[in-house]
C-alpha positions, -999 to +999 in steps of 0.1 A: +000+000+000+031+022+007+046+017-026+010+023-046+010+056-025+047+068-036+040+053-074+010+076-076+027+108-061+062+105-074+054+131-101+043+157-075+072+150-047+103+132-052+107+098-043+134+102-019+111+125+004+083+097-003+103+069+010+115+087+043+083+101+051+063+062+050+094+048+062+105+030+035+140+023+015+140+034-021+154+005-029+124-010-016+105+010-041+121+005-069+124-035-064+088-032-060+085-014-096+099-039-113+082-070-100+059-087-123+021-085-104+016-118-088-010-140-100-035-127-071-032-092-082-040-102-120-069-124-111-081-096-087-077-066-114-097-091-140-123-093-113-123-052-106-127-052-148-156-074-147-175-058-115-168-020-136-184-034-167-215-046-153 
């Protein structure tokens, strides 16, 4: 939830004030970037699509 919250706002403060401020490394972050989603995420996204079309 952290790293949704810095991905969002990283184009209105920088990422380095982001990470200190929730207490996270920017490594962290940027490990988190480049992870694939996991197959929970996907199924649950495919379910949000469904739910938003009907």
């Amino acid at each position: 939830m952290r790293f949704a919250f810095i991905a969002k706002h990283r184009g209105i403060w920088p990422v380095a004030w982001l990470c200190e401020a929730l207490d996270v490394s920017r490594s962290g972050f940027h490990a988190w970037l480049a992870r694939t989603p996991s197959k929970r995420s996907q199924d649950d996204e495919a379910i949000g699509v469904k739910v938003r079309a009907s």
